[in-house]
N, C-alpha and C positions, 0 to 999 in steps of 0.2 A: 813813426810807430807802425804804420801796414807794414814796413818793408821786414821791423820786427818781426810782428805776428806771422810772414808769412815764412820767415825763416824757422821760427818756431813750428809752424805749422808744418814742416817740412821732415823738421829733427822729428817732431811725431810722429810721423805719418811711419817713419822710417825706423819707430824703435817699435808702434804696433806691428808692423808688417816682421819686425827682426822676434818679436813675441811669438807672435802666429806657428814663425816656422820651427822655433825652439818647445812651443809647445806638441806639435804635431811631430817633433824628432821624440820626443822623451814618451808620447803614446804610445811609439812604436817600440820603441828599445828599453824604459825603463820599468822597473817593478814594483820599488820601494812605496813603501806608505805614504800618504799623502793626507795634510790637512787643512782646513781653512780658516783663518783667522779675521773674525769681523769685527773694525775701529773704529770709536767715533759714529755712529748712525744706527739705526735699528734699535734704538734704547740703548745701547751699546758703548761704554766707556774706551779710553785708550789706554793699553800697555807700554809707553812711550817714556824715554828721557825727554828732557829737552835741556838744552846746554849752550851759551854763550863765548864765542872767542874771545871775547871784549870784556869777560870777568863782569859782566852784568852793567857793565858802561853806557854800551851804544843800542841792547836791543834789549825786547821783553816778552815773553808770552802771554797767549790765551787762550782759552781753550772751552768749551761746553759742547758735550755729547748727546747727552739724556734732557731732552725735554718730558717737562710734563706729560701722564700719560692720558692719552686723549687724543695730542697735538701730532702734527704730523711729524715722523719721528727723525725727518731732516729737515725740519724747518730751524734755523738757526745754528745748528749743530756745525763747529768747526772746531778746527786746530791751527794758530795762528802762532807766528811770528814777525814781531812790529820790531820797527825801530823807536828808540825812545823819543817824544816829545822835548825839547828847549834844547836839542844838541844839533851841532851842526852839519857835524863830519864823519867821516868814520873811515878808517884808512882802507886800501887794498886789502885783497883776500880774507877780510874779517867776515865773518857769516855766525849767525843763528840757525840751531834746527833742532828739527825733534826724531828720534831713533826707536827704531823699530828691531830689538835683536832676537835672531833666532835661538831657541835652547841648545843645549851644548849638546854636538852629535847628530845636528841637525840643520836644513840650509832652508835659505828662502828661494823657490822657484818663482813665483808670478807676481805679480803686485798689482792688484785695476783699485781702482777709486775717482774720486772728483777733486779737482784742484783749480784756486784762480787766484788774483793776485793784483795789487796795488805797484807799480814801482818806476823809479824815477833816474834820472841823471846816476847810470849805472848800475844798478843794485840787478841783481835775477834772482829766478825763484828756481832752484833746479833740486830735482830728483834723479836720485840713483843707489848702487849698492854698493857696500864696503866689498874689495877684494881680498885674494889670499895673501897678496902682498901688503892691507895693509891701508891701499888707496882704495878713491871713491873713484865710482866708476857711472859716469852721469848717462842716463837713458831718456831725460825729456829735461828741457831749461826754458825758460821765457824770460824776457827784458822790458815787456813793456806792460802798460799796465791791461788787462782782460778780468772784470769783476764779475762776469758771467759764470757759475760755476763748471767746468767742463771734463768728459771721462779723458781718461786714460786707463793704458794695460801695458806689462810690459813681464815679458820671461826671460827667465835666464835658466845658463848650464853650462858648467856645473852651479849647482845649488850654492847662496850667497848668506856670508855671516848674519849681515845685517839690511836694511833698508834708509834711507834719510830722507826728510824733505829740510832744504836749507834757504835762509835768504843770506846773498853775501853779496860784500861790494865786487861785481867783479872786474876787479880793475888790478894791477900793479901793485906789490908791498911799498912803494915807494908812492904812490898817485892815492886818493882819493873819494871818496864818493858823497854828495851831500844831500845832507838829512833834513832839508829843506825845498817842497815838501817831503813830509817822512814817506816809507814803502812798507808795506807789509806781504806776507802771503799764507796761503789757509791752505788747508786739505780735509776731506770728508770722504763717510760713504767708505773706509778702506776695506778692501778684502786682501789677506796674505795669504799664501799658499807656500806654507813648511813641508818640508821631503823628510821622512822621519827612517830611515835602513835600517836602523838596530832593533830587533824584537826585545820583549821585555823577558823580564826572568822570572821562574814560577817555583813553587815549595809547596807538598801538602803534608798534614801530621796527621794528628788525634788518634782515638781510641778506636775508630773502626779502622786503620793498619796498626796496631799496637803489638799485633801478634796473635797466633791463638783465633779461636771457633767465633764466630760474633753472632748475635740476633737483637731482634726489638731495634729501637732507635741506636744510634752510635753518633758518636760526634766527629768532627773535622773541621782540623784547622787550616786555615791556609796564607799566601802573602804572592804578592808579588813584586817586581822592582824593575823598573826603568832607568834609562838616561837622559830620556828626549821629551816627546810630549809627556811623559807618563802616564799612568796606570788606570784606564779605563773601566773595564770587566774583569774580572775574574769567573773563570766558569769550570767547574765541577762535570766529570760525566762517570759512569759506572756504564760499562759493555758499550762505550760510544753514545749514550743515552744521557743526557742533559739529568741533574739531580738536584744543582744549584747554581744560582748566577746570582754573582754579588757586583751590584755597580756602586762603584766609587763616588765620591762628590769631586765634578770635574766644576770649571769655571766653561760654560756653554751655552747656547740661548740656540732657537728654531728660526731659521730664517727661508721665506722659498722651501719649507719641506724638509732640508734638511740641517742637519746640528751643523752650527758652528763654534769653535772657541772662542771667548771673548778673552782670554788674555797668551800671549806668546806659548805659554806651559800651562795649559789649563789642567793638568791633572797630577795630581802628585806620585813624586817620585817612586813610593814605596807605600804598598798597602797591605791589610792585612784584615782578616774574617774568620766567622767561623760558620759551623750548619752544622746540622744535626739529617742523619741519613735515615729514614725507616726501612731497615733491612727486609721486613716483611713482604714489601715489594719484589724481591728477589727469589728465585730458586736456591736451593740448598748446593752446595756445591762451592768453586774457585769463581771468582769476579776481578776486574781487573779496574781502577780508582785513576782517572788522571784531572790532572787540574791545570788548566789554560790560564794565563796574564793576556788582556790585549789592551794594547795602547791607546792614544785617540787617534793615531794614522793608522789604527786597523792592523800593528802587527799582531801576533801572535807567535808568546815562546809559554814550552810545556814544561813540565815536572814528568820526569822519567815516569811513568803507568808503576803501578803499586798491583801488588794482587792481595786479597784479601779472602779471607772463607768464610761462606755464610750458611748457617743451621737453625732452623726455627719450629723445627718438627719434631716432637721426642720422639722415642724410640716406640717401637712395638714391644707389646709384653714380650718377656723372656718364654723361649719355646723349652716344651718337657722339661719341667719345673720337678728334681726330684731329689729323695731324701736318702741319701745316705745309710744302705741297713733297713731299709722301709719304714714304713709311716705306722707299723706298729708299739706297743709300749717297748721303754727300755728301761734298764736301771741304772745306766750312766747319764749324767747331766754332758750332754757334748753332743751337738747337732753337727752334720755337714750336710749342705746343700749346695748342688749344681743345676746348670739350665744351660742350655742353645742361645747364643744372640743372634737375633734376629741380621738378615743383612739392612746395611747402613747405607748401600748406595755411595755414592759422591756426598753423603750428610759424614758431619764429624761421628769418629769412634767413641763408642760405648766411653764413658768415663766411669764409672763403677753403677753402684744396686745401691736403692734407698728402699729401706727396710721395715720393719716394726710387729713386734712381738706382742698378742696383746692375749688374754689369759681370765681363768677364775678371778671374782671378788673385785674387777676393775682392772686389774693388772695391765697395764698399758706401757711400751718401752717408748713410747715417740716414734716421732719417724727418726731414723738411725740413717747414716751415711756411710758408706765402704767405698773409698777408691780404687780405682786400679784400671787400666786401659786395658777394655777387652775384656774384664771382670766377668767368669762363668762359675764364681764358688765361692760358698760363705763356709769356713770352719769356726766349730766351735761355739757354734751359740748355744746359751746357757736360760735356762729357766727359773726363778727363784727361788719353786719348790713343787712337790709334786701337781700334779694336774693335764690337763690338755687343753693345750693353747696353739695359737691360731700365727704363722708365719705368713705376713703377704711383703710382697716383692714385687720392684720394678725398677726400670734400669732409668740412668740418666745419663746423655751425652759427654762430648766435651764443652760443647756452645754453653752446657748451662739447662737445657730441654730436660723436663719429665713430666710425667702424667700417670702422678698417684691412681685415675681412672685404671689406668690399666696393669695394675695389681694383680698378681694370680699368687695363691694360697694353699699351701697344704698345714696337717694338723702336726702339732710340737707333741707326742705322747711322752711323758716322765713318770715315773713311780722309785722311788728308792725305798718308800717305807713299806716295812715286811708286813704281811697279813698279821691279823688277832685271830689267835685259834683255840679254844677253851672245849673241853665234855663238857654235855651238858652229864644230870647223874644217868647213871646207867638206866636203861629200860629192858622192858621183857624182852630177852630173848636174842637184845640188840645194844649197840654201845654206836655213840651220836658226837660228833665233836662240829661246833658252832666256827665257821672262819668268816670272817669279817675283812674288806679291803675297801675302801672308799676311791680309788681312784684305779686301777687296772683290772680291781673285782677278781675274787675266786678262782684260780683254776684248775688245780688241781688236788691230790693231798692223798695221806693212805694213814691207816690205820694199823696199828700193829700190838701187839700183848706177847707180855714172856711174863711165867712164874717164878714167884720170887724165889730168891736164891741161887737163879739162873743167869746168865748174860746173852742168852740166845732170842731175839724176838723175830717171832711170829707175825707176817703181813693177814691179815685179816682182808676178804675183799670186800671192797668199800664200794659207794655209788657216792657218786657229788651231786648234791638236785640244789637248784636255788631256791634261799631262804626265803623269808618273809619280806624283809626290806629290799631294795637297791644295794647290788653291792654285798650282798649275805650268800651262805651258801652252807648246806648240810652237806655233811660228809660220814655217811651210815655203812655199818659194817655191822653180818650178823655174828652171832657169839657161837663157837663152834660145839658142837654139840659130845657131851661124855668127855669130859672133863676133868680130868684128877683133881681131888679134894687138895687143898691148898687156896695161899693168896693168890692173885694176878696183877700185875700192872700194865697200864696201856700208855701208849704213846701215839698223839698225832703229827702229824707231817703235813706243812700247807704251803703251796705256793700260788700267789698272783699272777697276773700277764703278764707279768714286765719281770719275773722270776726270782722277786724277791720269795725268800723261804721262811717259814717259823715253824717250831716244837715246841710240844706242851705236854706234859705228864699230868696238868692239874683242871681242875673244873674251873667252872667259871667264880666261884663261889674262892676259889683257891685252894679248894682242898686239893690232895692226891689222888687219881683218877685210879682208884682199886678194885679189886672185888672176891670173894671169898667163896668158894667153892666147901660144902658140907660135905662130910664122909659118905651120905647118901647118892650124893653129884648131884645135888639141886643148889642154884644159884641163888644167892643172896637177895631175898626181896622179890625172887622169881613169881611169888603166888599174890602178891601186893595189886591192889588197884591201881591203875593208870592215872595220873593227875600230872593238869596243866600249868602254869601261871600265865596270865591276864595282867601285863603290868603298859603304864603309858605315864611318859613326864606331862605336866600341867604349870600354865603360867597367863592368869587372864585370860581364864575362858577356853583358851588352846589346849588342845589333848591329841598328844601324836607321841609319835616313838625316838625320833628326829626332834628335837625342838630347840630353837634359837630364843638368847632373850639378849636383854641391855644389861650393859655394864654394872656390877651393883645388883642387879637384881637376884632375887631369891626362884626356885621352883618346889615342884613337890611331885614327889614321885606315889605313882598310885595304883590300885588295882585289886583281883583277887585272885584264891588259889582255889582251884576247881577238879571236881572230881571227874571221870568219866564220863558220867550225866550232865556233865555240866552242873552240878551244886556246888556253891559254896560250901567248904570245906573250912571250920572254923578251931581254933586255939593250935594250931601248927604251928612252932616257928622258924623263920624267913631269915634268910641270911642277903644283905645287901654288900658288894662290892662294889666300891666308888673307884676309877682307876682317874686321876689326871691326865692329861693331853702331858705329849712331849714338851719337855720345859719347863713346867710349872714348879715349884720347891716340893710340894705336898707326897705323902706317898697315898701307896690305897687304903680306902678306910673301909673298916669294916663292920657295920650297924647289925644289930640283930632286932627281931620285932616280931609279932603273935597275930595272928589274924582273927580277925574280929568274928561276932556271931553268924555273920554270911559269909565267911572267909575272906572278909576287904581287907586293906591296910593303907597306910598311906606314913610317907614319910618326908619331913624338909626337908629340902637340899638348900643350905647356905651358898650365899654368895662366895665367887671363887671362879677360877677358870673352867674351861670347859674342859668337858669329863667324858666317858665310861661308864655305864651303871649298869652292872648284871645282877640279878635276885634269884636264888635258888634256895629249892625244900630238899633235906635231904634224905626223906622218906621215912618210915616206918614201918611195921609190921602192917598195917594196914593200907598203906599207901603209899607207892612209890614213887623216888623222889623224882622231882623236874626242876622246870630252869627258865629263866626267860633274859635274852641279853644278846648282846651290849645294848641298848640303852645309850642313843649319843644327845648330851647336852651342851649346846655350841652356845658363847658366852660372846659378843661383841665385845670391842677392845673399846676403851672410852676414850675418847681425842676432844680437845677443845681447841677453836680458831677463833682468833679476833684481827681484823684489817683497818690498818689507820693509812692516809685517815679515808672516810667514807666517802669522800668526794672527791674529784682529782681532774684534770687534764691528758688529752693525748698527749704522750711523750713521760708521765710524770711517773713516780712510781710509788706503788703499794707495797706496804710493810706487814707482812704477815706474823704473828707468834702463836704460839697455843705450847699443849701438852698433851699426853700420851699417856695414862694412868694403867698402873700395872700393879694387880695386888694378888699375893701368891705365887709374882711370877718373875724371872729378876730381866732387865731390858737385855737387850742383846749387844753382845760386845760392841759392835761397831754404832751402836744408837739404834732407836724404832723406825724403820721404813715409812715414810710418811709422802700421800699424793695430794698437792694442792688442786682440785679440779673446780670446774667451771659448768655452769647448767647451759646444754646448748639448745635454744629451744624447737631449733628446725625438726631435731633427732629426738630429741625430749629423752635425751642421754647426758649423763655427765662426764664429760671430760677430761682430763690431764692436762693441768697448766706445766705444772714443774714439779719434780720429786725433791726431797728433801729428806735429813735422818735428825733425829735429836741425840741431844749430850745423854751425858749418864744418867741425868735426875729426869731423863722422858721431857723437856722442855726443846723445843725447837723454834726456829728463826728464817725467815728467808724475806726474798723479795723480786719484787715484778714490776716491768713498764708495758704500758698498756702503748704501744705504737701502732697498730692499724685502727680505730676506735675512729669514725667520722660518725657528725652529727651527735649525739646525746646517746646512751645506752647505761641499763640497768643491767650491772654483771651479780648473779648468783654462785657465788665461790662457798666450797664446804672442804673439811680439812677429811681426808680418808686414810685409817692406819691400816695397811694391807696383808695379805697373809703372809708370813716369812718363816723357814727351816726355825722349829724348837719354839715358835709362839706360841702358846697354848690359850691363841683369843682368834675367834671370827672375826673378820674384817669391821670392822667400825667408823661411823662416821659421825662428824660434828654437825651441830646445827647449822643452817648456811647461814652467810652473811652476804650481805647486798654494798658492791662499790658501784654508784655513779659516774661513767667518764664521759666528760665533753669535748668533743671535737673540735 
């Protein structure tokens, strides 16, 4: 048996020392990846066949790795092959063993562990590695028995399929070995060292290379794939900079510091993840996205670099923001606006102008979206109806970037409706025609007179002074002096800012604007007193000249007619002209009425749309005549809302109905313009949810989901019919209703 061991001791000595040098060639010369495989010890199970020549006849395994943990972690721990108990023999060349294969693509360089061994009349315990041919290629054997357990190390090159530890008879196919007493032999403690050359293969996706501007978070997808150890990390970088590391689940444990695999292929072949990128991190401008696969021998393969664009800055306001024709009234409904963009730098280009139109009575368009790359001009934009309203503007990228904040605004001026222009009756000496415009106001106008029988008129020169109200304006011109006896007729000419025109030959009263010259040449009523009217609408207290009421409701028009002195001037009578608003069915009505002992008077006005009221005396021998007018009676439109149901969910939606009441006045072809708004309390303004029109019978329908609503809130929604071309109603609005929505 020494003479064994010593021979043993020898092959050892002689496959460490053949280690040593094959290790120290491959430091020098090789590059490929490299990993360690820990067997059987360290808590550490085995990656192992074990297989039988003898078809399970002559020998048997055994094998415990993992003790208890606690214990020490090679106490007891082996990998055994016995021969069977109650057998006797067992031919030549038969062997038991357990196998160690490298992944495919990949070789075993090193192998050190602890091995010892029982054996008898023939049998050895040899190690070694499968070759390319095929065969085993033995690097340490022993014959005799050594129960002590003892290191070994051994390298090879080129790198080998497999590993084996075997017990075999080794004797002759024809001779024998006896299994009396039996042999066995163990191994522990293994560390393998696999050569791993091939890098792994890598792919990235998702929405932040999708194409197109990106900002905020974006997502990425990615994978990678192996042949050998498999797929370790995956690692993510933007400009060379780490963004995300994705580690795999390998099969691996900490041994001495660093990771070892616990089974042959501890990582799977093909993996895949995702992340999400916060682009915010970034400057605006081109970046460039790669994504790394690395194996458990530490290769590394890439996914070709991606480039990607990133924008997270809106734009600056639009520079020189301006109006098409200037920012004075017009009588075309048709805006064009142009502006400057701003430079973008390396950030994505202008993607168009988000807009919104907001106006008299509520009038609100939303915010409006205009595409177009580079976008410096809005045509066309249109108003609903006369007024001035308010254009703000701002641009938005391609990424997606805007910043309503920075909005710049110029004013919408419209007017199409022609001025109201009436005489009032003639006065001393002088002729007075009254022009009225509510929205561009007064601006010009002339006076002119031919006698009758004639077709030639006479410019009289006129002075324009403003009237009494807002939006009023005289237009006086004196009466020329020596005068042929005969009629005369007059004619006024009036235009507003925005250049609408009207003419009138009649008073306000609607008579014909005349006047009668005597054979003397003294004018008609020329030696008459001066007298004024004093008239004002009334409704609950209120007394003004302007006056708004509700829907249904009635007013009363009041006042007195006064002389010079100011005295009432009493049994005169008063002619009232009622004209309706544009639209209404009604025409003018004409009241007649006597002024009381102090020259007051007062007269109903029925419910009905809003109106026109002018009152004029038209003089006497004693007193001559006057006027007082128009007279504006603005009439809210009556709208009713109801919302089901009262209570709801974010996400869920409201049902809105109501209606639209219109008496005197017939709905407008395409339905009532109708604003669903919302009370917002920061502003203590109401808002524009959603516009809507009703049918023909003034009933309307719509509906809302309430999606940004977190936490609990009390919403105040009221239904608003707004001013529209030929309404002859002020803006109105419904009582609010209150929806609940829970977050």
């Amino acid at each position: 048996m020494s003479g064994t061991r010593g021979g043993f001791g020898r092959i050892l000595a002689l496959g460490i020392a053949l280690a040593l040098a094959l290790l120290l060639l491959m430091a020098k010369e090789a590059s490929a990846g490299k990993y360690a495989v820990a067997q059987c010890g360290w808590y550490v199970g085995a990656d192992a066949s074990w297989a039988d020549t003898t078809g399970g006849a002559k020998f048997r395994s055994d094998s415990w790795c993992v003790p208890p943990a606690g214990q020490d972690p090679f106490d007891g721990a082996h990998m055994k092959s016995l021969t069977r108990d109650g057998q006797s023999t067992v031919s030549g060349t038969r062997f038991a063993r357990w196998r160690w294969e490298a992944p495919a693509g990949t070789g075993i360089t090193q192998v050190r562990g602890t091995w010892w061994h029982a054996l008898h009349d023939g049998m050895e315990q040899r190690l070694g590695v499968a070759n390319a041919g095929g065969g085993f290629d033995v690097f340490a054997s022993a014959g005799a028995t050594d129960t002590t357990p003892r290191d070994f190390v051994a390298g090879f090159s080129p790198p080998r399929p497999a590993f084996e530890d075997r017990l075999l008879c080794a004797r002759g196919e024809s001779k024998w070995c006896s299994l009396e007493p039996g042999s066995w032999s163990a191994v522990r403690a293994l560390t393998i060292t696999v050569e791993d050359d091939l890098p792994p293969s890598a792919s990235i996706g998702g929405d932040l290379i999708a194409g197109g501007w990106r900002r905020s978070a974006q997502s990425i997808s990615f994978s990678g794939g192996d042949v050998g150890a498999g797929v370790r990390f995956g690692e993510t970088t933007v400009d060379g900079n780490r963004v995300n590391l994705a580690e795999y689940d390998c099969a691996k444990s900490s041994i001495g510091g660093e990771w070892r695999a616990t089974r042959m292929r501890p990582c799977p072949l093909s993996a895949s993840g995702g992340a999400v990128v916060d682009t915010t991190r970034f400057s605006d401008g081109p970046h460039l996205l790669r994504h790394c696969a690395v194996d458990f021998a530490g290769n590394s393969g890439c996914a070709a670099e991606q480039t990607f664009y990133v924008d997270n800055n809106p734009p600056a306001h639009p520079r020189n923001l301006g109006l098409a024709g200037g920012e004075g009234w017009r009588r075309a409904n048709g805006f064009d606006v142009a502006w400057q963009n701003p430079d973008q730098g390396p950030a994505s280009p202008i993607a168009g102008a988000s807009w919104r139109i907001a106006g008299p009575a509520g009038y609100d368009t939303g915010i409006q979206f205009t595409p177009g790359r580079d976008l410096n001009a809005l045509h066309g934009l249109s108003v609903p109806h006369a007024g001035t309203y308010t254009l703000s503007l701002w641009l938005r990228d391609e990424a997606g970037n805007e910043a309503p904040a920075s909005a710049v605004s110029l004013p919408l001026r419209f007017d199409d409706v022609a001025p109201s222009v009436a005489f009032d009756p003639l006065g001393e000496g002088q002729v007075t025609a009254l022009i009225a415009d509510a929205d561009s106001g007064p601006a010009g106008g002339e006076i002119q007179m031919r006698r009758a029988g004639t077709d030639v008129w006479r410019e009289l020169p006129a002075k324009l002074e403003p009237g009494e109200a807002p939006g009023e304006a005289r237009l006086t011109a004196q009466l020329p002096n020596h005068l042929q006896a005969g009629a005369y007729l007059f004619r006024a000419d009036a235009t507003d800012g925005a250049g609408n025109a009207a003419s009138t030959t009649r008073r306000s009263d609607g008579a014909e604007m005349t006047m009668r010259v005597s054979r003397r040449g003294a004018k008609q009523a020329g030696g008459a007193r001066k007298a004024r009217i004093f008239a004002v609408l009334r409704w609950r207290g209120a007394s003004r000249s302007e006056l708004t009421v509700p829907f249904g409701a009635s007013a009363t028009l009041s006042g007195r007619l006064l002389d010079a002195a100011g005295r009432g001037v009493a049994g005169r009578r008063l002619h009232v002209v009622s004209r309706p608003s544009h639209g209404a069915l009604g025409i003018a009505r004409v009241d007649s009425l006597v002024t009381g002992r102090h020259g007051g008077f007062a007269l109903p006005l029925a419910a009905g749309p809003s109106r026109r009221i002018a009152v004029s005396f038209a003089g006497d021998a004693a007193l001559a005549g006057a006027g007082r007018g128009p007279l504006t009676l603005r009439v809210r439109s009556g709208v009713e809302l109801h919302a089901t149901p009262a209570t709801l969910r974010t996400g869920d939606v409201v049902r809105f109905s109501g209606r639209v009441r219109a008496s005197g006045a017939p709905l407008p072809r395409r339905g009532k313009l109708v604003a669903i708004q919302y009370y917002e309390e920061t502003s203590r303004r109401w808002r524009p949810v959603l516009f809507t029109r009703t049918d023909h019978s003034g009933r309307f329908r719509a509906r809302y989901r309430f999606r940004y609503v977190s936490g609990s809130a009390s919403i105040q929604l009221r239904a608003a019919a707004l001013s529209e071309e030929r309404w002859p109603y002020a803006p109105g609005f419904s009582r609010p209703v209150t929806v609940r929505v829970n977050g």
